[in-house]
N, C-alpha and C positions, 0 to 999 in steps of 0.2 A: 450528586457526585459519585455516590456510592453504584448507582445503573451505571454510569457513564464506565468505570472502573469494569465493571462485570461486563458489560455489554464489548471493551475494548479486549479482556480475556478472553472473550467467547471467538469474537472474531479471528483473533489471534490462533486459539488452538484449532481453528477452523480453517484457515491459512495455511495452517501447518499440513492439519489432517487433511487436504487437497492436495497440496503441493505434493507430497509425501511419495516419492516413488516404490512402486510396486510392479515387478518386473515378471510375478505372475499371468498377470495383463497385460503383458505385450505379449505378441505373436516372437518365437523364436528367431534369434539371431535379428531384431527390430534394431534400427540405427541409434547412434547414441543421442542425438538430437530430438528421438521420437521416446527415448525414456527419459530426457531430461527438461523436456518442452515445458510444464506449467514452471517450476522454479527459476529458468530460463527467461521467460517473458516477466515472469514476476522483478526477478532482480535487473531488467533492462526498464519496465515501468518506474520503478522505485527509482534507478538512476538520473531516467530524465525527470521524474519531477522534483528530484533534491538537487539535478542542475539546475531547474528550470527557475525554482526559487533561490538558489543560492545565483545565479549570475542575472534576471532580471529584478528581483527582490520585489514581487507584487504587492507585499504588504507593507512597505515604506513610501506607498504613492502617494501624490497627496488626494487622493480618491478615493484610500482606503478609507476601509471603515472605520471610526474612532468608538474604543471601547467605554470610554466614559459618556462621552455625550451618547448614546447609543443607551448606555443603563440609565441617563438623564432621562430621556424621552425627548430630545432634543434634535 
């Protein structure tokens, strides 16, 4: 639990430190869509897959996978 915890901070600050605009690296007067591009795609990825699970609900199938019988061995 404790990796899991560490490994989801890592990510996280690493998210960050990507996304992070730095306008040093652009070529002058660069359009604003070309300095705002990774946070851009980032928060259009993020929206469709919290549509995508809020309005098909993948994990109420009954296909899903069941956590119990699953730690069963069953």
């Amino acid at each position: 639990m404790i990796v899991n915890a560490l490994a989801l901070a890592w990510v996280s600050f690493e998210t960050v430190n990507i996304a992070w605009r730095r306008p040093e690296l652009l070529s002058p007067g660069a359009l604003w869509y070309r300095q705002w591009a990774v946070p851009l795609i980032g928060a259009v990825l993020l929206g469709v897959g919290v549509t995508y699970m809020v309005w098909k609900r993948p994990h109420t199938k009954a296909g899903a996978c069941d956590a119990k019988s699953t730690a069963a061995g069953t």
